[in-house]
VOTOR-812824 format. One line per field, with one value per residue (C-alpha): x, y, z; residue in three letters. Coordinates in pm, whole numbers. Layout:
BEGIN
c1 = (X / ...)
c2 = (Y / ...)
c3 = (Z / ...)
code = (ALA / ...)
//
This chain:
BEGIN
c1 = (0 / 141 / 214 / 201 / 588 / 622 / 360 / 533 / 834 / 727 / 557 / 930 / 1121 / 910 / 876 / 1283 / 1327 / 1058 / 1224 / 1577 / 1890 / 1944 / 1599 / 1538 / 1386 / 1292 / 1606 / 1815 / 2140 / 2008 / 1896 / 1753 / 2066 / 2142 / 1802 / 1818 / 2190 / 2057 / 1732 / 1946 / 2227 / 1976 / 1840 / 2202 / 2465 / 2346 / 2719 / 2664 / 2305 / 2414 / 2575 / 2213 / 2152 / 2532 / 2688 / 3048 / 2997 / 2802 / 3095 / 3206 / 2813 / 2791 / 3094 / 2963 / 2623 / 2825 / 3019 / 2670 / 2514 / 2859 / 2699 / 2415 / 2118 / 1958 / 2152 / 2032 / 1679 / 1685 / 1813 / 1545 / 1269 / 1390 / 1502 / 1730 / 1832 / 1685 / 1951 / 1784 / 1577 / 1385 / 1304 / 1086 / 740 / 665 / 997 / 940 / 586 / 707 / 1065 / 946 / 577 / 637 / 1031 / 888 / 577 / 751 / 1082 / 835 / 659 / 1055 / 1055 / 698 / 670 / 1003 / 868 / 735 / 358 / 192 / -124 / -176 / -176 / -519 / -479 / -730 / -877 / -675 / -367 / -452 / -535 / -190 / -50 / -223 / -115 / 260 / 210 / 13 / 310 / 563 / 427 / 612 / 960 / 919 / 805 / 1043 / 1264 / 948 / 992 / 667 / 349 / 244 / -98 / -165 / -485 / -735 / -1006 / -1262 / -1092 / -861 / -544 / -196 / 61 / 377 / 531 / 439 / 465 / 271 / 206 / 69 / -6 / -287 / -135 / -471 / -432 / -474 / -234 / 4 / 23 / 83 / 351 / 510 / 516 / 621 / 921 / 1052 / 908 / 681 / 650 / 563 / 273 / -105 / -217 / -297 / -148 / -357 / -205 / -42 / 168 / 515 / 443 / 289 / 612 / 803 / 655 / 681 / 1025 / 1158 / 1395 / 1177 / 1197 / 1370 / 1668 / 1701)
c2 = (0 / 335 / 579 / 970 / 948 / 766 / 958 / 1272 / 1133 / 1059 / 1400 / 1560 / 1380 / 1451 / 1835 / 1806 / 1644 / 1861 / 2180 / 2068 / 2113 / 2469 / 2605 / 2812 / 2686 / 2865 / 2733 / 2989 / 2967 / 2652 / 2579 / 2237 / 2004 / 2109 / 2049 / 1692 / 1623 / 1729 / 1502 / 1203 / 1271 / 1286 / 957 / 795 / 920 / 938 / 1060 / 1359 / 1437 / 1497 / 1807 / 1935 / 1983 / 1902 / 2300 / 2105 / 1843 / 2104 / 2217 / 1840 / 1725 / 2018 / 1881 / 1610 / 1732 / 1898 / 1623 / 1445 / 1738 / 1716 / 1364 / 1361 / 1512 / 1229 / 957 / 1192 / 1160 / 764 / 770 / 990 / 759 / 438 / 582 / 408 / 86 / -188 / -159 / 219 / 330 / 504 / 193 / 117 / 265 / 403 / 588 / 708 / 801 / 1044 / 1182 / 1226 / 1282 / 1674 / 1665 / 1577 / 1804 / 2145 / 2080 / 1977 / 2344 / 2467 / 2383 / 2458 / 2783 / 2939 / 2958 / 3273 / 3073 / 2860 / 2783 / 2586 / 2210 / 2108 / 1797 / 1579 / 1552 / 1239 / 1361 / 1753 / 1554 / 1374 / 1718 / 1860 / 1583 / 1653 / 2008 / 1937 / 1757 / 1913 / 2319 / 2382 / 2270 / 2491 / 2769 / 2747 / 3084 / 3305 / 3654 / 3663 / 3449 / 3246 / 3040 / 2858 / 2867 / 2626 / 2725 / 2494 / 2656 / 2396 / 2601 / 2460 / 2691 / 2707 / 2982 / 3101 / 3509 / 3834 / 3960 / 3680 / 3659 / 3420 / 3246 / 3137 / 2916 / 2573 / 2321 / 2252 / 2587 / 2684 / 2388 / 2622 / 2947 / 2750 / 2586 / 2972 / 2992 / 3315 / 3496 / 3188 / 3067 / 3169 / 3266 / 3551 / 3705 / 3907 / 4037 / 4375 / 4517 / 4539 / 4155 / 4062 / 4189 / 4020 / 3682 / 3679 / 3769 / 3469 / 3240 / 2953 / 2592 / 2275 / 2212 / 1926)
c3 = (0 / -78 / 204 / 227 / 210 / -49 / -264 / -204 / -256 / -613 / -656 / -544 / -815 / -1090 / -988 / -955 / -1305 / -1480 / -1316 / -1422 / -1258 / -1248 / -1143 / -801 / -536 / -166 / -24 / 20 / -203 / -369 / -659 / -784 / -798 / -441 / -330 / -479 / -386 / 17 / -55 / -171 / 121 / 416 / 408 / 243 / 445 / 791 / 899 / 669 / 725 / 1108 / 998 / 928 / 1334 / 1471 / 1402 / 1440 / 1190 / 916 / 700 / 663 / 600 / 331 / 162 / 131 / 6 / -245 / -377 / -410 / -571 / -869 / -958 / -1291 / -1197 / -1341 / -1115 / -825 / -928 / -945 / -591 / -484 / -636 / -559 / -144 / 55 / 124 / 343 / 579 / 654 / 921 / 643 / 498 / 773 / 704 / 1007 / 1031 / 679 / 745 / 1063 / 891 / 482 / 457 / 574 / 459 / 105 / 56 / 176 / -39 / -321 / -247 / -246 / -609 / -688 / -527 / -639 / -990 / -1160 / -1209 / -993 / -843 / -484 / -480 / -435 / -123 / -75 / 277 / 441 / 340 / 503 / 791 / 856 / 753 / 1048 / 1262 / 1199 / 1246 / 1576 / 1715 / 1562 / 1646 / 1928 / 1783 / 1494 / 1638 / 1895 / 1768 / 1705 / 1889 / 1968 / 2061 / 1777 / 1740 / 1445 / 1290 / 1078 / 892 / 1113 / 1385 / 1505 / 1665 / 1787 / 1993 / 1776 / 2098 / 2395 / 2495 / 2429 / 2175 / 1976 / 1675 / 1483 / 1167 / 971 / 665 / 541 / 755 / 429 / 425 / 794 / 766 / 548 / 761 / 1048 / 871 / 729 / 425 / 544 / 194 / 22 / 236 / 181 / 549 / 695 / 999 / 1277 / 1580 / 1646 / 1348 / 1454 / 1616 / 1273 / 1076 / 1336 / 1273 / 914 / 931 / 1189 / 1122 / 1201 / 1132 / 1157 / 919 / 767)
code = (UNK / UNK / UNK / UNK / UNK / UNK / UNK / UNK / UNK / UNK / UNK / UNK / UNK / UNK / UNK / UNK / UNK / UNK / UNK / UNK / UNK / UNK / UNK / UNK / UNK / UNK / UNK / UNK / UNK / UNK / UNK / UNK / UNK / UNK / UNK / UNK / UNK / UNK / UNK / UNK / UNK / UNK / UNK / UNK / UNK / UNK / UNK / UNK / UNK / UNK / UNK / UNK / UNK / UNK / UNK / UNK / UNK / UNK / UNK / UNK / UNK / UNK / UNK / UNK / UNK / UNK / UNK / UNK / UNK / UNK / UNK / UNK / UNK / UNK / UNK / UNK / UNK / UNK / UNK / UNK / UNK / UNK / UNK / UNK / UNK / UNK / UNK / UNK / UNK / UNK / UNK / UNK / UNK / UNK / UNK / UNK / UNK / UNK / UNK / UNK / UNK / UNK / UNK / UNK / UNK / UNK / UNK / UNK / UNK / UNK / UNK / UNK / UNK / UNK / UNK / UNK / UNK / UNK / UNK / UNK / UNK / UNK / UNK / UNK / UNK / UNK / UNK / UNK / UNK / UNK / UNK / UNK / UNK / UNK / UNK / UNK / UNK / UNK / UNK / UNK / UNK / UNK / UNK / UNK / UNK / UNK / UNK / UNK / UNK / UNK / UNK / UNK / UNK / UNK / UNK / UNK / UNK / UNK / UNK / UNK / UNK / UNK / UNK / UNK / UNK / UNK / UNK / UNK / UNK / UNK / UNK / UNK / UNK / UNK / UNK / UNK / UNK / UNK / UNK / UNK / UNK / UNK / UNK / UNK / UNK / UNK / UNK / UNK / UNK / UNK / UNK / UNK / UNK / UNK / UNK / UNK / UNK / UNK / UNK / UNK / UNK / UNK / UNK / UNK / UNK / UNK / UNK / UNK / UNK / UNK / UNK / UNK)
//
């Protein structure tokens, strides 16, 4: 039976390999072969993807990312869509349920979103559900370098506290797309913000997320 993860996986790889190698994406500095080379190096080489929350093993995990990211872009495709090994954790469904699903569908927005044209990704209802699930138990870690009190916000009115404080601010928006504010990608997400102005500005601005 297929899985979230591996659905998005899928959905990733062809957005990567329809984009080609030198398109933009919302990561920062990177364009589509990075992207794919950190996709591909994440769930491969465990000893490099460390360097993605270890700050003394980074500049050796991004060397690494970077020798990946020299290889074809087409070999780095393959090795998205086929994932890892059976000797890795991800291999195990739920592991790769919990780690990919959201790691997937927001670097699969990266590439979507960064274009000049697009329209939102119509999800059907299971799959906004498990996206709300992640975000329920992930909030707090996310949110956790907000300056200011953050509550996120579902249309049905469904809310999860990403941070504590005063003043808060209400993120509204579907929960793909609050997944997206919360993990830094502010400018890029369709929600709207209420709450003071300078704590509004403030919010959109943070450097929030989880890397990896």
């Amino acid at each position: 039976m297929s899985t979230h993860a591996k659905r998005e996986r899928l959905v990733l790889a062809d957005l990567l390999e329809e984009a080609g190698p030198d398109a933009p994406t919302l990561c920062d500095g990177w364009n589509t072969r990075d992207l794919a080379a950190h996709v591909v190096v994440r769930e491969r080489r465990p000893d490099a993807a460390a360097g993605m929350v270890i700050k003394p093993l980074a500049a050796r995990g991004e060397n690494i990312r970077t020798e990946f990211a020299a290889k074809p872009y087409a070999e780095l495709l393959e090795l998205i869509r086929s994932g890892p090994g059976r000797t890795s954790p991800f291999s195990l469904k739920p592991i790769d349920e919990a780690a990919n699903t959201v790691e997937f569908f927001i670097h699969a927005e990266d590439v979507r979103r960064a274009g000049a044209l697009w329209k939102p990704r119509e999800l059907d209802t299971v799959f906004t559900e498990a996206l709300w699930k992640r975000l329920e138990s992930s909030a707090r870690l996310m949110g956790r370098r907000s300056p200011v009190g953050l509550v996120l916000r579902r249309p049905n009115g469904q809310t999860v506290v990403a941070q504590k404080g005063t003043p808060v601010v209400t993120v509204t928006g579907d929960p793909g797309e609050l997944l997206l504010f919360s993990s830094g990608r502010q400018r890029a997400a369709k929600v709207s913000l209420d709450g003071e102005e300078a704590a509004v500005r403030a919010a959109g601005t943070a450097k929030m997320g989880v890397t990896g």
